[in-house]
Residue frames as a rotation matrix with the C-alpha (Angstrom) as fourth column:
UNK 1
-0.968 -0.114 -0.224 40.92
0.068 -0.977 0.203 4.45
-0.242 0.181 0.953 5.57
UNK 2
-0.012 0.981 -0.195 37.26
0.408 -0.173 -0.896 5.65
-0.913 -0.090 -0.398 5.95
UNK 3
-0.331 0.504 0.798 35.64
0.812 -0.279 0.513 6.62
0.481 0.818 -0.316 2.03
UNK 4
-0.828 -0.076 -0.556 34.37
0.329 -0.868 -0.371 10.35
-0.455 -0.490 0.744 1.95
UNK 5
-0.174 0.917 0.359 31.00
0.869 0.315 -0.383 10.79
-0.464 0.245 -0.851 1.43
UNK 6
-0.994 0.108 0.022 30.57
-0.072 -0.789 0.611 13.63
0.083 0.605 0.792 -1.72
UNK 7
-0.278 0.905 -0.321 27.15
-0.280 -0.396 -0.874 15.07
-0.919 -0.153 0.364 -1.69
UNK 8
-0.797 -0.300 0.525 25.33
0.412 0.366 0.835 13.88
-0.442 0.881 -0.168 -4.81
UNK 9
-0.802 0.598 -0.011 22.18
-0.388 -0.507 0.770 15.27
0.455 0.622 0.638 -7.45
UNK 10
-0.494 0.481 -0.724 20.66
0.039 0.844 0.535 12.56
0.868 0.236 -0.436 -6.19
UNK 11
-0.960 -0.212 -0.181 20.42
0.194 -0.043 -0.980 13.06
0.200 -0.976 0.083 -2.42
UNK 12
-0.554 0.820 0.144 16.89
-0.630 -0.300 -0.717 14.75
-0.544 -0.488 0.682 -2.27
UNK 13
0.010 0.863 -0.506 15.63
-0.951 0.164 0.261 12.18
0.309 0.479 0.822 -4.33
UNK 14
-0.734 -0.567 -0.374 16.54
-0.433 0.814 -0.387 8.97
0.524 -0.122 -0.843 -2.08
UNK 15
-0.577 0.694 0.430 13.57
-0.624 -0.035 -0.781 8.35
-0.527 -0.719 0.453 -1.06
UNK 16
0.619 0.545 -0.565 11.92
-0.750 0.198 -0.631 7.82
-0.232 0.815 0.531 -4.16
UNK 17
0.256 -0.341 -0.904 14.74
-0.479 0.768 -0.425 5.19
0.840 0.542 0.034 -5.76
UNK 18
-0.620 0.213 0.755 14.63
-0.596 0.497 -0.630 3.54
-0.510 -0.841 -0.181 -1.87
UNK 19
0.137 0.987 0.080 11.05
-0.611 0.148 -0.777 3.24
-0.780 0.057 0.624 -2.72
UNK 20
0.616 0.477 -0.626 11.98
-0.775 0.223 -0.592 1.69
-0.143 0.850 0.507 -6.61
UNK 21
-0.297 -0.701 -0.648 14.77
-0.667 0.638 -0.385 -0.30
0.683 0.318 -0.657 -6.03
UNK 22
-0.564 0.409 0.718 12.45
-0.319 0.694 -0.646 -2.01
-0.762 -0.593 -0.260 -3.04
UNK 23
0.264 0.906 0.332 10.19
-0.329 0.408 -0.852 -2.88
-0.907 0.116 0.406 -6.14
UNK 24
0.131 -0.519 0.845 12.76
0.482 0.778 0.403 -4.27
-0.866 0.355 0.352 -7.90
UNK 25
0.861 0.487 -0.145 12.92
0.136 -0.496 -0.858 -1.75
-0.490 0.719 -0.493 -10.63
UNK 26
0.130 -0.935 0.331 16.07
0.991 0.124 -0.041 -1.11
-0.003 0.333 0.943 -12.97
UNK 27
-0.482 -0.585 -0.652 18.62
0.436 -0.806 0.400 1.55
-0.760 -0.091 0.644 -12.81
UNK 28
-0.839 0.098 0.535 16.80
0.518 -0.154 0.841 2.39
0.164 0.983 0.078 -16.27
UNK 29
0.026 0.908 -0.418 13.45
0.794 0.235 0.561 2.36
0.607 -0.346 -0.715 -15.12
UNK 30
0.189 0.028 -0.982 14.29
0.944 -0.281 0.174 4.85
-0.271 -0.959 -0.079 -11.97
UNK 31
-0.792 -0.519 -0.320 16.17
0.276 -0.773 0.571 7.17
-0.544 0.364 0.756 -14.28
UNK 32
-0.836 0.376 0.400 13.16
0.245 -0.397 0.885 7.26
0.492 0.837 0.239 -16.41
UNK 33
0.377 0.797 -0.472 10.32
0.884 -0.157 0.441 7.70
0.277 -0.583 -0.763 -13.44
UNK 34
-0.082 -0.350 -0.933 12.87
0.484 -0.832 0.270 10.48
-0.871 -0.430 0.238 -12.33
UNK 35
-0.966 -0.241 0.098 13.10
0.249 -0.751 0.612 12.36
-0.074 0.615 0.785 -15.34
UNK 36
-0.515 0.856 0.045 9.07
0.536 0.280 0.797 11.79
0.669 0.434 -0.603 -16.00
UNK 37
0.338 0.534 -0.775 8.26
0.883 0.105 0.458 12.78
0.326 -0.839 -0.436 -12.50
UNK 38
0.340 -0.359 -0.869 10.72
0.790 -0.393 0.471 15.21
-0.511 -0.847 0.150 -11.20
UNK 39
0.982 -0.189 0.019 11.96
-0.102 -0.607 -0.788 16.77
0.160 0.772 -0.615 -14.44
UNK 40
0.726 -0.590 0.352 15.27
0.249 0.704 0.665 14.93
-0.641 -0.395 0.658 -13.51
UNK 41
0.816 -0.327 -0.477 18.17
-0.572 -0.330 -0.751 16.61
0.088 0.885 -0.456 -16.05
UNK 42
0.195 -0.902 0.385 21.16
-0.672 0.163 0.722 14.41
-0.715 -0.400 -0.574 -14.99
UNK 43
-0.058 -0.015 -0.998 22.64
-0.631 0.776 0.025 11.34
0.774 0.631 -0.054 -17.14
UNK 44
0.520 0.582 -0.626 21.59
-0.304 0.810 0.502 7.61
0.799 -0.071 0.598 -16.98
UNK 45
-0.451 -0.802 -0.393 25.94
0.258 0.304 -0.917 6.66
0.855 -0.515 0.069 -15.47
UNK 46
-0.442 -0.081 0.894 24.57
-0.591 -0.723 -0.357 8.97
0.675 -0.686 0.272 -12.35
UNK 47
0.501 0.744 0.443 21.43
-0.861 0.374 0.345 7.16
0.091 -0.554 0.828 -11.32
UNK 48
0.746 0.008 -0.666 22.91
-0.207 0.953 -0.221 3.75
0.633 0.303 0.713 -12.10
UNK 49
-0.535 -0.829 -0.165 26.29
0.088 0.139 -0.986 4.47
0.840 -0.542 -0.001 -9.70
UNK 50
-0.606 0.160 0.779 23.83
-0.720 -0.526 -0.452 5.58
0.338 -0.835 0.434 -7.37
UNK 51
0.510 0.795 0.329 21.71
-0.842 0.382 0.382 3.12
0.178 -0.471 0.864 -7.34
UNK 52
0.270 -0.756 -0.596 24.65
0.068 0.633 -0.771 0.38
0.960 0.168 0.223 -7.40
UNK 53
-0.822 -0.520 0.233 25.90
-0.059 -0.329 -0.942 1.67
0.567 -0.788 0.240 -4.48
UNK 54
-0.204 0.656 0.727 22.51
-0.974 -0.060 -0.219 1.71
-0.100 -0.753 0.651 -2.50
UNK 55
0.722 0.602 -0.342 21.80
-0.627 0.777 0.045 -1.47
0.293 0.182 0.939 -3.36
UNK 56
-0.100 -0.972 -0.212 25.23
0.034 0.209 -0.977 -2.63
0.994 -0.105 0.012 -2.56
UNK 57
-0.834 -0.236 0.499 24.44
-0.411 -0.338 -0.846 -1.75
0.368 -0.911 0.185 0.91
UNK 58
0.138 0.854 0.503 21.15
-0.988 0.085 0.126 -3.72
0.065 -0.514 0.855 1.01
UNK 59
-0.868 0.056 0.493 20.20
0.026 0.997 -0.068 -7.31
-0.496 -0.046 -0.867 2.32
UNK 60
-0.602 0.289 -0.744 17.61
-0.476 0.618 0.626 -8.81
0.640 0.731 -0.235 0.67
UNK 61
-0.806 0.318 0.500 14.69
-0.457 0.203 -0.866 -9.69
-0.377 -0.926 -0.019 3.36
UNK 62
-0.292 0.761 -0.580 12.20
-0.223 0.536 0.815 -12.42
0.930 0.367 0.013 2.95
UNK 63
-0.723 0.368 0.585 9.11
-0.583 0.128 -0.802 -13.95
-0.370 -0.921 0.122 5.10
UNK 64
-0.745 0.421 -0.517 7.79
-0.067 0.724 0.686 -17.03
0.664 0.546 -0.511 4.27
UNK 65
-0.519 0.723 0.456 3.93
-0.762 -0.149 -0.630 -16.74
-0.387 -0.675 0.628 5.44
UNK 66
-0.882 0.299 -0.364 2.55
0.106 0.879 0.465 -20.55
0.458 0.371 -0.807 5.16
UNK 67
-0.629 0.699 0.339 -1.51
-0.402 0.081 -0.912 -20.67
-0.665 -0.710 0.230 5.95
UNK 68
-0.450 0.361 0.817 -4.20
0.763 0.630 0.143 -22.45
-0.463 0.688 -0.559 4.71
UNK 69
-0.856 0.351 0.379 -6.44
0.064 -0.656 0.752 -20.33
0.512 0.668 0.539 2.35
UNK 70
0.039 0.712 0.701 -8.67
0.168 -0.696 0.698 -17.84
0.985 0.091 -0.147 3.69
UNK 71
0.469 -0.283 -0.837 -7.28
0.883 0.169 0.438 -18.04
0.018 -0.944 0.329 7.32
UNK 72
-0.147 -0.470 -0.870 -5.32
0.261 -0.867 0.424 -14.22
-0.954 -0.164 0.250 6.75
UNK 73
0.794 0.465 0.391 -5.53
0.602 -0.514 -0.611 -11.51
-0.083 0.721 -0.688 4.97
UNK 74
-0.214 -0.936 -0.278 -2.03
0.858 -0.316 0.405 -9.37
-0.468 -0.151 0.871 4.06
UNK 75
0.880 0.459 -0.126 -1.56
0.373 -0.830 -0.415 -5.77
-0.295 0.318 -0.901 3.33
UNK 76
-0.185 -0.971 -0.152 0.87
0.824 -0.237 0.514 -3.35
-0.535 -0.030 0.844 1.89
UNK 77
0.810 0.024 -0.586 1.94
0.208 -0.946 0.248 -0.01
-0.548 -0.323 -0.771 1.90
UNK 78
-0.127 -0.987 0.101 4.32
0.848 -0.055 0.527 1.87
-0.515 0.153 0.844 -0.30
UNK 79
-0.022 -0.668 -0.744 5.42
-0.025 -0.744 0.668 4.52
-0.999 0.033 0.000 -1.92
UNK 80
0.247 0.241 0.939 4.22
0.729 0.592 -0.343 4.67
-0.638 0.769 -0.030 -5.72
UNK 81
-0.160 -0.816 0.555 5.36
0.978 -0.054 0.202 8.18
-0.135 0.575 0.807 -6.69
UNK 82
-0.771 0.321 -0.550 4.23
0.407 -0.414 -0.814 11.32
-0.489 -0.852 0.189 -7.33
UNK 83
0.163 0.870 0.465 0.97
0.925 -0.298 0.234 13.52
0.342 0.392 -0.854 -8.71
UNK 84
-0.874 -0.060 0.482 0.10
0.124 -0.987 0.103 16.91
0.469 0.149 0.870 -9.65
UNK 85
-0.129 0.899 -0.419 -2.17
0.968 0.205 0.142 17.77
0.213 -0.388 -0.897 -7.09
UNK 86
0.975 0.186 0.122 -3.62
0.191 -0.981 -0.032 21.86
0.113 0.054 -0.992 -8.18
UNK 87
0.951 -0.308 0.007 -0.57
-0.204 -0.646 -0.736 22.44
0.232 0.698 -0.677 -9.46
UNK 88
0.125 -0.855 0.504 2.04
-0.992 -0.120 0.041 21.18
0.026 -0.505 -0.863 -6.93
UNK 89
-0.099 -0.052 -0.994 3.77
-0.322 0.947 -0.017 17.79
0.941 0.318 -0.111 -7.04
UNK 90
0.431 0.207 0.878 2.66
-0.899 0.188 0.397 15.88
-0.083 -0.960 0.267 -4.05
UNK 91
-0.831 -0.531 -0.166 3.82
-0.542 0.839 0.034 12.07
0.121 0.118 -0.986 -3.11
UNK 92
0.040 0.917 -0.398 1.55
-0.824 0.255 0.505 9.63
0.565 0.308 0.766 -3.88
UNK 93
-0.768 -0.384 0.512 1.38
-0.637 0.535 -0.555 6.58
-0.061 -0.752 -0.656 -1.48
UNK 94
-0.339 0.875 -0.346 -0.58
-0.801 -0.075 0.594 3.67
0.494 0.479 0.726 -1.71
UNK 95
-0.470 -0.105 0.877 -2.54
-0.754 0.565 -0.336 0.54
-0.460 -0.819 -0.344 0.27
UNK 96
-0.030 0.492 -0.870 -3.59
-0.475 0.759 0.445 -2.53
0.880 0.426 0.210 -1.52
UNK 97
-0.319 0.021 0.948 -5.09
-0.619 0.753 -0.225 -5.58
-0.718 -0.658 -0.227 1.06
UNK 98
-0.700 -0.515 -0.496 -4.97
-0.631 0.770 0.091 -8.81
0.335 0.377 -0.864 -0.17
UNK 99
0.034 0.466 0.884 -7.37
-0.694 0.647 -0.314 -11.83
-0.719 -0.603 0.345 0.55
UNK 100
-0.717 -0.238 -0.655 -7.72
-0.616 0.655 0.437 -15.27
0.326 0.717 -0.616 -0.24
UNK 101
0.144 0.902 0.408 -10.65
-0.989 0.150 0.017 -17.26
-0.046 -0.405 0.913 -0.29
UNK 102
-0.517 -0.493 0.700 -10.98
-0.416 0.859 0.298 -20.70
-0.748 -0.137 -0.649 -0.07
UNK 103
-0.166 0.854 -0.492 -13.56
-0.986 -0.137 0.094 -22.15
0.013 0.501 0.865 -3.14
UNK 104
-0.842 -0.336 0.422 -14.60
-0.255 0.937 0.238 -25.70
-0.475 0.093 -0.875 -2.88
């Protein structure tokens, strides 16, 4: 027997606790960036089933990247929240690059 998917509060904000539960954040944590951020009125039980349940449904993904220092440089991209930009909340996205040098 196939589960029925109920709409939840949560729905227009999956993006965002995508984004925090990829950076390892707690069910706490998320509930407090939502309330901080969005103006979030729900209780803590909500986020925390919700995020249970999304997380429940991830794997875990790793890449081990073996080089010597200063042979590559790595980047990343994510998703960091949002900002009042003239008056309207906007998403905030960010790029960090990485390097390693060798020193001898």
């Amino acid at each position: 027997m196939e589960k029925k998917l109920h709409p939840s509060m949560l729905d227009e904000h999956h993006e965002f606790i995508e984004a925090s539960i990829s950076k390892e954040l707690s069910a706490m944590r998320i509930f407090q960036d939502l309330q901080r951020d969005t103006g979030f009125e729900g209780a803590y039980t909500t986020v925390r089933d919700y995020v249970r349940k999304l997380k429940d449904n991830q794997r875990a993904v790793y890449m081990v990247i073996e080089t010597l220092p200063g042979e590559e440089s790595q980047v990343d991209f994510g998703y960091i929240g949002t900002l009042n930009v003239g008056g309207k909340r906007k998403k905030a996205w960010i790029f960090v690059q990485l390097y390693f040098t060798l020193l001898s």
